[in-house]
C-alpha positions as CSV (number, residue, x, y, z in Angstrom):
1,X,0.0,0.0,0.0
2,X,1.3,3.7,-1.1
3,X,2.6,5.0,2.3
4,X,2.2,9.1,2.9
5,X,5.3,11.4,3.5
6,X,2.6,14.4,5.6
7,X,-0.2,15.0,7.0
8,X,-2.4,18.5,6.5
9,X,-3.1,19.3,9.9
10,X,-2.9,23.6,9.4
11,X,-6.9,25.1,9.3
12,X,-6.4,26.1,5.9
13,X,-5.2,23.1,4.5
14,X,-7.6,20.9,5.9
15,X,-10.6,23.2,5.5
16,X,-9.2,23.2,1.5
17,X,-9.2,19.6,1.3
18,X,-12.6,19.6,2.6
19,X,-13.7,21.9,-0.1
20,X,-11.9,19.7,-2.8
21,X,-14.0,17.0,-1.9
22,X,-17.4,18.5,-1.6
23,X,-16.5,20.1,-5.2
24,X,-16.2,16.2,-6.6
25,X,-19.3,15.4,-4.6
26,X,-21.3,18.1,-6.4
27,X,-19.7,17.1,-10.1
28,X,-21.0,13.3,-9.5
29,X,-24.4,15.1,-8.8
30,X,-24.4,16.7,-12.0
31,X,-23.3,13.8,-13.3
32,X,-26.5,11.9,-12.0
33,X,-29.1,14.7,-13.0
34,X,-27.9,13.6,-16.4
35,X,-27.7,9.7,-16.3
36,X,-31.1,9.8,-14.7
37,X,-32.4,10.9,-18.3
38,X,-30.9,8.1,-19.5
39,X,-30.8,5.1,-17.2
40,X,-32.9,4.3,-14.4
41,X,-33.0,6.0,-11.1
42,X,-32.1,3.4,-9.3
43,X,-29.0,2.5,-11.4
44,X,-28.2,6.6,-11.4
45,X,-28.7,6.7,-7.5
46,X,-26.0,3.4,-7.1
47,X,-23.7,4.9,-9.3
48,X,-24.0,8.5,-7.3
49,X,-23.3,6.7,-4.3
50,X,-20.4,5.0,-5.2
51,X,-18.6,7.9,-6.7
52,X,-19.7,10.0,-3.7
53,X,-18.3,7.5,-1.2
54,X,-15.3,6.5,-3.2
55,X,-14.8,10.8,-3.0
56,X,-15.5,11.2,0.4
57,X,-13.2,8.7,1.1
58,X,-10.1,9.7,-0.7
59,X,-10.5,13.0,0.7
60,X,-10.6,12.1,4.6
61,X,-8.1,9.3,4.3
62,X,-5.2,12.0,3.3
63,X,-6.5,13.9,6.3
64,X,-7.1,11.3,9.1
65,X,-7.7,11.9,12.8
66,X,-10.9,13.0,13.2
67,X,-11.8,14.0,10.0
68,X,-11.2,10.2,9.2
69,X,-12.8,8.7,12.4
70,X,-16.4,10.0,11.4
71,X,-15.9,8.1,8.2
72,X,-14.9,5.3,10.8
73,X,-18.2,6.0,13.1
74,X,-20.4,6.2,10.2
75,X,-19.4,2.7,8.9
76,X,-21.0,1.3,11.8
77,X,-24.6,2.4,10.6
78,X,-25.4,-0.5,8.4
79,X,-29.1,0.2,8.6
80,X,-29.0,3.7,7.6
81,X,-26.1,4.4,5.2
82,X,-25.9,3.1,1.6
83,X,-24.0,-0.1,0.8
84,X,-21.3,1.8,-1.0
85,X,-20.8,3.8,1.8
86,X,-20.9,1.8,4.4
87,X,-18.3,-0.8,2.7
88,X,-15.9,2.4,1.4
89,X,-16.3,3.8,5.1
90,X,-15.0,0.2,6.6
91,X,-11.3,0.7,5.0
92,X,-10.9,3.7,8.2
93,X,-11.0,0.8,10.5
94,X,-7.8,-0.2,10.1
95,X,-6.6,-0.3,6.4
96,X,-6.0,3.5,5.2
97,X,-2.7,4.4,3.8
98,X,0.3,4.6,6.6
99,X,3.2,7.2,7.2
100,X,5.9,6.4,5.8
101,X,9.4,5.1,7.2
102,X,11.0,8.4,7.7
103,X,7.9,9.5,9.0
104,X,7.6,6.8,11.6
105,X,11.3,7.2,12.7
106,X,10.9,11.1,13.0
107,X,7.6,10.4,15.8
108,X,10.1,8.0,17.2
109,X,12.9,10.6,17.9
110,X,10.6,13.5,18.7
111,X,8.9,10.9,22.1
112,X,11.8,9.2,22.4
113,X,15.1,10.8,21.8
114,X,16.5,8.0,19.5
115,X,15.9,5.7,16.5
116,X,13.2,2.5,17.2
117,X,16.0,0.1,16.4
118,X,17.8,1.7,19.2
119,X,14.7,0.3,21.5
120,X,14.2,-2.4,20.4
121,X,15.9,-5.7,19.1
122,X,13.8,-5.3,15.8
123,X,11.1,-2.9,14.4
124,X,9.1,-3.1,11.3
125,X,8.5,0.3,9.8
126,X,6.1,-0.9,7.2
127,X,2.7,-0.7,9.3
128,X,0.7,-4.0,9.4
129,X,-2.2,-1.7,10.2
130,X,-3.6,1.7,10.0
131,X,-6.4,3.3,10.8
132,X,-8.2,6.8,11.4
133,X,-5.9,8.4,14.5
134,X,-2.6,6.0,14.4
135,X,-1.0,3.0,12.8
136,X,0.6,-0.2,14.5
137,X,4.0,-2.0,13.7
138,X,5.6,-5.0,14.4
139,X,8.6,-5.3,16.7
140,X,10.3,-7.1,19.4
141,X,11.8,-7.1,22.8
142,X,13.8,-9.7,24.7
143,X,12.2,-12.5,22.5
144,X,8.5,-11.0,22.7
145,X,6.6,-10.1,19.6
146,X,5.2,-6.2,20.3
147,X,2.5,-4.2,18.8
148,X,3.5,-0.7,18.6
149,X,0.7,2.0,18.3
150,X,1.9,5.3,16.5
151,X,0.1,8.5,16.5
152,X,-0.2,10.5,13.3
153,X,1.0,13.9,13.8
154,X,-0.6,16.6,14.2
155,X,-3.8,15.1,14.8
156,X,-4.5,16.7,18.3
157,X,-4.3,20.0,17.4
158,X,-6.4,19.6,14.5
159,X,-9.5,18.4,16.0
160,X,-11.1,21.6,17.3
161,X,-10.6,23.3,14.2
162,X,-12.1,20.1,12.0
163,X,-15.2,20.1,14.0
164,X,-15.6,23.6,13.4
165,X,-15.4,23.1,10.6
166,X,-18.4,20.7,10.1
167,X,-20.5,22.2,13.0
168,X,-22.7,24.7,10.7
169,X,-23.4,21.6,8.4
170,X,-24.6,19.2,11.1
171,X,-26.6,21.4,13.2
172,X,-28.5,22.6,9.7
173,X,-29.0,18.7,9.0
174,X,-30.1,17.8,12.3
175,X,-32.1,20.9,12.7
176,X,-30.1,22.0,16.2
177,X,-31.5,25.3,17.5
178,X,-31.2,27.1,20.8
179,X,-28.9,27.2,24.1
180,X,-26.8,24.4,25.2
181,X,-26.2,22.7,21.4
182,X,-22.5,23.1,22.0
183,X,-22.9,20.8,24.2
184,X,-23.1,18.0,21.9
185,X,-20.0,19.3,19.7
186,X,-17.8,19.3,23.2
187,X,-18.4,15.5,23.9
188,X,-17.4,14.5,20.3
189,X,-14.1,16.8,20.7
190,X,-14.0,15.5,24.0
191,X,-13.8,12.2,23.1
192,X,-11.7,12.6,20.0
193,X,-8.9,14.6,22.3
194,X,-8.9,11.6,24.9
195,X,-8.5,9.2,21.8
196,X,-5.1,11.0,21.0
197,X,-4.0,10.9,24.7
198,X,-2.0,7.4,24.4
199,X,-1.0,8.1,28.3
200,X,-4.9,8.0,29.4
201,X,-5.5,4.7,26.9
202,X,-2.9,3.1,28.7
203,X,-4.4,3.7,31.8
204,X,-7.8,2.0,30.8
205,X,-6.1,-0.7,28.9
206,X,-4.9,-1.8,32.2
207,X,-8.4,-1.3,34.1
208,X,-10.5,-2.7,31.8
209,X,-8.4,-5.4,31.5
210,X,-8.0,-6.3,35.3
211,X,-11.9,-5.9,36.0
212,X,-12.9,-7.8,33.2
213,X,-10.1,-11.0,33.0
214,X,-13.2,-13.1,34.8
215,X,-15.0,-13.1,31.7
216,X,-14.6,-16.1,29.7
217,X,-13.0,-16.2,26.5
218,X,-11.8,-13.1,26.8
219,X,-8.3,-11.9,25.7
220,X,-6.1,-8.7,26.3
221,X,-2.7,-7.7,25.5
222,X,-0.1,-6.6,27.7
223,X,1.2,-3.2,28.0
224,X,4.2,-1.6,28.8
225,X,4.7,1.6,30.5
226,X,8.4,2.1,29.7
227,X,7.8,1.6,25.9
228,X,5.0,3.8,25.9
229,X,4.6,7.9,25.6
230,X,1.7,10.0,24.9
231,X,1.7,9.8,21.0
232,X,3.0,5.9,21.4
233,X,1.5,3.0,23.0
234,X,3.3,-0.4,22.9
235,X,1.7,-3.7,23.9
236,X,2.5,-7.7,23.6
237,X,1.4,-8.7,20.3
238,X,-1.5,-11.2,19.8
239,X,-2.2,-13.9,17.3
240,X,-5.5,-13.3,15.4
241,X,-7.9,-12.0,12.5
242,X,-10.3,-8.9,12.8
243,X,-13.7,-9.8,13.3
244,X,-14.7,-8.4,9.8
245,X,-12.2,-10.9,8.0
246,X,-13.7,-13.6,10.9
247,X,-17.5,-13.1,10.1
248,X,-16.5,-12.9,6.1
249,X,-16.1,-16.8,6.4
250,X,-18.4,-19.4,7.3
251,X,-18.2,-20.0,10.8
252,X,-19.1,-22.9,13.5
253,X,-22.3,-21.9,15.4
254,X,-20.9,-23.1,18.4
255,X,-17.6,-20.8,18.1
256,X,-20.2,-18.0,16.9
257,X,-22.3,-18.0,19.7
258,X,-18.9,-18.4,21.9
259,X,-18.0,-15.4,21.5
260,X,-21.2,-13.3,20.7
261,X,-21.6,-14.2,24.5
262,X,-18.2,-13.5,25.4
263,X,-18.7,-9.9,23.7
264,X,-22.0,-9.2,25.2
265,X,-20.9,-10.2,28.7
266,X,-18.1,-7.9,28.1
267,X,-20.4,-4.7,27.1
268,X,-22.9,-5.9,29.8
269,X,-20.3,-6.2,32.5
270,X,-18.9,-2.6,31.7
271,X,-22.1,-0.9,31.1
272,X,-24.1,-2.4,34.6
273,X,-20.8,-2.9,37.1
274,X,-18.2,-0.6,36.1
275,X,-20.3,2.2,34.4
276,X,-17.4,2.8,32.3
277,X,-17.9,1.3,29.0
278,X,-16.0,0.7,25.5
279,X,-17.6,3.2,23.3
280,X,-15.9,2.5,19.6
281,X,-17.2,-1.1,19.5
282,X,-15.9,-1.6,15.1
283,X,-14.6,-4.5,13.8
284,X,-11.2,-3.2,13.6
285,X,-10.8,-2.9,17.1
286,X,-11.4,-7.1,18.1
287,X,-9.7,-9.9,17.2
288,X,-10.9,-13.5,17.4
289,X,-7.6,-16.0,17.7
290,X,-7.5,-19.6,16.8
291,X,-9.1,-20.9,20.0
292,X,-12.1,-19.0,19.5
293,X,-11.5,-16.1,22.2
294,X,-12.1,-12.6,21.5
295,X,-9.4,-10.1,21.7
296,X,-10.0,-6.7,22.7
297,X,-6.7,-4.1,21.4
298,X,-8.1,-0.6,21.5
299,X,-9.2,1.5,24.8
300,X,-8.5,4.9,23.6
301,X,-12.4,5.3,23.6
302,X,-14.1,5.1,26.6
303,X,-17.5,6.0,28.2
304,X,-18.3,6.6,31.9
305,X,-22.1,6.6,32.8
306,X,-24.1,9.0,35.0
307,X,-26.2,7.8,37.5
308,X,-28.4,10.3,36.3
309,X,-28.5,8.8,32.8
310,X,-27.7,5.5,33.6
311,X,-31.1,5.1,36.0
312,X,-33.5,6.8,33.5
313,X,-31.7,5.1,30.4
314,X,-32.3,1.4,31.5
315,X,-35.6,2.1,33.3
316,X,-36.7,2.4,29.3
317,X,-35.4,-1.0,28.3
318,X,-38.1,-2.9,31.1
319,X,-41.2,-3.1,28.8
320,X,-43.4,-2.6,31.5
321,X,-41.9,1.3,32.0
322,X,-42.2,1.4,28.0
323,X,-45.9,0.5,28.5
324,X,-46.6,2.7,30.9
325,X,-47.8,6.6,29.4
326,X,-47.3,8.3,32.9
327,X,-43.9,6.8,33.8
328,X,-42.7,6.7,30.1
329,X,-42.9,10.8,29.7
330,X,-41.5,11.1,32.8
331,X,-38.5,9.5,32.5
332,X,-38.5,11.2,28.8
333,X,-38.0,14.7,30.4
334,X,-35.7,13.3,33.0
335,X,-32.9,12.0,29.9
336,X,-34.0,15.5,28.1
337,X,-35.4,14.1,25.0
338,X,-39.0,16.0,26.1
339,X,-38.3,19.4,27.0
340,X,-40.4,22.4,29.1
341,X,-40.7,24.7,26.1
342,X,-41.7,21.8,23.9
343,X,-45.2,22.6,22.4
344,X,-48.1,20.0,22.3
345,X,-47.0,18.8,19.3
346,X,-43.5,18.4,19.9
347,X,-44.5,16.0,23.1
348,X,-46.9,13.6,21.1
349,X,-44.3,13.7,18.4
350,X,-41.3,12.8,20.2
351,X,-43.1,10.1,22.5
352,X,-44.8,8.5,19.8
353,X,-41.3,8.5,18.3
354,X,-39.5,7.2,21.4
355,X,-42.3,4.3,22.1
356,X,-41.8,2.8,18.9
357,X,-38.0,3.3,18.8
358,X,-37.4,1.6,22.2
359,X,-40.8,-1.4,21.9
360,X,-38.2,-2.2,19.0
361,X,-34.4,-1.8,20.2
362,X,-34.9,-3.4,23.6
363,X,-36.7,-6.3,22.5
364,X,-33.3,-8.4,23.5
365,X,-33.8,-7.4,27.4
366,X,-37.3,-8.2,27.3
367,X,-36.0,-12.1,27.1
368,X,-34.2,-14.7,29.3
369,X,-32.0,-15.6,25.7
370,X,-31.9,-14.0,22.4
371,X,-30.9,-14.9,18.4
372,X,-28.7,-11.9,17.2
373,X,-28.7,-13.7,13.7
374,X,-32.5,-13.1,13.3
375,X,-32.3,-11.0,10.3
376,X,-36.0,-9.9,10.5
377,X,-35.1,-8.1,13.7
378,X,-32.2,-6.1,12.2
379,X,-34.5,-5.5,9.0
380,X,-37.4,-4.1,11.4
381,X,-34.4,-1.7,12.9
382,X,-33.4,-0.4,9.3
383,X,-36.9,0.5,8.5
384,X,-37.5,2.3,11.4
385,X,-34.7,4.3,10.6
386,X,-35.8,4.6,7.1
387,X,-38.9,5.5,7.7
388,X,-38.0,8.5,10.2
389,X,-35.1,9.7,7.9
390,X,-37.4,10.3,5.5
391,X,-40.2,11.9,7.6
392,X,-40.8,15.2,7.2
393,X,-42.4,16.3,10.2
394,X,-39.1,15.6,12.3
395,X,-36.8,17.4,10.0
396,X,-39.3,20.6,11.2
397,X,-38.6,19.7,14.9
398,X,-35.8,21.3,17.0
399,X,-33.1,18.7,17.0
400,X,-31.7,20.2,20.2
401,X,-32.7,17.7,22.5
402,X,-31.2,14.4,24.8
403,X,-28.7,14.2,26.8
404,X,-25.1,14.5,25.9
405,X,-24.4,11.1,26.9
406,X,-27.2,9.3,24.4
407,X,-23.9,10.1,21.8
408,X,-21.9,7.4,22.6
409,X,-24.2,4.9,24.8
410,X,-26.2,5.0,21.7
411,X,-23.2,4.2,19.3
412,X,-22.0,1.7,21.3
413,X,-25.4,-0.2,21.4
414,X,-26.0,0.6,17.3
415,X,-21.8,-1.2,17.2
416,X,-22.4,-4.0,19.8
417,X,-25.7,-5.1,17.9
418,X,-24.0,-4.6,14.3
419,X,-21.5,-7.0,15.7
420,X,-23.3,-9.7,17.2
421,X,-25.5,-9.6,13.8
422,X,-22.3,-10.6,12.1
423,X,-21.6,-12.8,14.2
424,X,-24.9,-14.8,13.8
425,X,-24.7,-15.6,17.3
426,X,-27.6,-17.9,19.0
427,X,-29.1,-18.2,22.2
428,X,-27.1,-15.5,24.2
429,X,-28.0,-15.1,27.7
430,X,-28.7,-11.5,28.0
431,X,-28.4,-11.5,31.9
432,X,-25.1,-14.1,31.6
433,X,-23.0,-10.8,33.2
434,X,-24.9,-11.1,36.9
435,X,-23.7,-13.7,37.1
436,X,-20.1,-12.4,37.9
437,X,-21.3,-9.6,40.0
């Protein structure tokens, strides 16, 4: 793969590339105004979307960090994105084009003072991954294979300016109006600046791992401190495929539901227990080895849960509280989804919304065990979201409204149930994690 000699990480550059791309974008439209005249819709609409995401693409993947990791986010949303984008968007998990060698060496020097084969008894500079923040090399220690996580540079520093840069266009797409909607931009950027902090990932690497070793077939790697900065994160290697290149073969039912319980114990566990949670549950980031354990590599995403969220939040999986009109708006207001100033409208709209959103999405709790390969449950899920992309009565509505924290609770859920889907696992136990409280 074509390695990459620098980054654009300066305002103007990046806002430029931006501006490059969304010019491509609009010459594919024109294209499709006219190949609509001739062809059919539908064959002019599959063509626009593969140019468009083919585009989008090339343009974020020269720009990576966070830029790049939306690309990454948005590939998780099977059920609303088009195919083309969706399978364009899965290169950002961890197969994007790398830094080159002098690149690599120069990011060694600047955290370390000296050369990686002054560190260690061998190093690979040809990255065997890389994705949207940072790309991992081979090396080793005292007869130990390594993984060695590198930061791109520059990303930091960029990512206030890149979500400034696309803050107009989502808060006209999602219709965002009033006080507090900055809220919602500072818990991506948030999040995105703790993802570039290799010294905090480190630190939940070695957390999560310790609280959750109980779990069976479970695997994580080992990490070392003195091998480690804040722009480099070094851990032992391990033996495996990513899920994606896993669930791409035909699997043993037995292994699949293996480790579709092993997974949602794992989210389960975090979410109920720790109240600290994985939030960037991709493909890119597990690895299943040959004894059919799940590996988990990447912690520089993480989620801690409000009891104030948390309470309200999980009263609305219990069917009964769904049911329920009185306790159901109540506990609507409490996780901000209803507001004061909302008019009539706006509260009829937004529970009839939310009832038919959550009788769908927490059917799994509402059983003992549940079938993830079920594709008619998935299929009920992508029309919802269809059906309410489309409507145009929401699009009228002030988008300013739900907690903070529905961001990434929400992604992770949308991930985790993407996941398990590919997986095709059977039978899983959704209250197995109690069981090691």
């Amino acid at each position: 793969m074509k390695t990459i000699d620098r980054i654009p990480t300066s305002k103007i550059e990046r806002a430029s590339k931006l501006f490059q791309t969304g010019a491509k974008v609009g010459i594919n439209y024109v294209k499709y105004y006219g190949e609509k005249i001739i062809s059919t819709e539908e064959k002019a609409q599959e063509n626009l979307n593969e140019a468009n995401a083919k585009d989008i693409y090339n343009g974020l993947k020269t720009m990576k960090g966070s830029a790049l990791k939306v690309a990454q986010m948005l590939s998780m949303e099977k059920s609303i994105l088009p195919r083309a984008y969706v399978e364009k968007f899965s290169l950002s998990q961890f197969s994007v084009p790398p830094l080159s060698a002098p690149l690599v060496v120069k990011s060694f020097k600047k955290y370390f003072g000296k050369h990686p084969s002054q560190i260690f008894d061998s190093f690979n500079l040809t990255a065997v991954n890389a994705a949207s923040i940072g790309q991992v090399h081979q090396a080793v220690k005292d007869g130990e294979k390594l993984a060695v996580k590198i930061q791109y540079p520059g990303i930091a520093k960029s990512i206030s300016s890149d979500l400034a840069l696309v803050k107009p266009i989502a808060m006209k797409m999602f219709n965002i109006k009033g006080k507090n909607s900055d809220r919602y931009f500072k818990e991506v950027e948030d999040k995105l600046t703790e993802e570039t902090n290799y010294n905090l990932e480190f630190k939940q690497s070695e957390e999560i791992a310790e609280a959750c070793k109980h779990i069976p077939n479970l695997k994580f790697p080992t990490y070392y401190k003195e091998l480690s900065s804040d722009r480099i994160l070094t851990m032992s290697w391990m033996e495996g495929i990513h899920l994606s290149e896993f669930t791409a073969n035909e699997i043993n039912q037995e292994t699949s539901n293996q480790l579709g319980q092993a997974l949602w114990d794992f989210y389960m566990y975090q979410m109920h227990h720790l109240k600290k949670v994985h939030a960037d549950p991709h493909p890119g980031n597990f690895l299943v080895n040959s004894d059919g354990q799940l590996i988990i590599i990447d912690f520089g995403c993480m989620k801690s849960i409000p009891d104030d969220f948390y309470i309200p939040y999980f009263e609305l999986a219990k069917k009964e509280h769904i049911d329920n009109p009185v306790y159901f708006e109540q506990k609507l207001y409490e996780l901000e989804i209803l507001r004061e100033d909302d008019s009539e409208q706006e509260i009829v709209f937004f529970k009839n919304l939310f009832h038919e959103m959550l009788s769908l999405f927490t059917q799994p709790f509402h059983q003992d065990k549940f079938d993830f390969s079920d594709p008619e449950f998935f299929e009920q899920i992508a029309s919802l979201g269809s059906k309410y992309a489309k409507n145009s009565e929401l699009k009228e509505m002030n988008g300013n409204r739900g907690s903070k924290h529905f961001i990434y609770i929400n992604r992770t859920f949308f991930g985790l149930y993407n996941l398990m889907f590919d997986l095709k696992a059977q039978n899983i136990e959704i209250n197995n994690y109690s069981k090691k409280l």
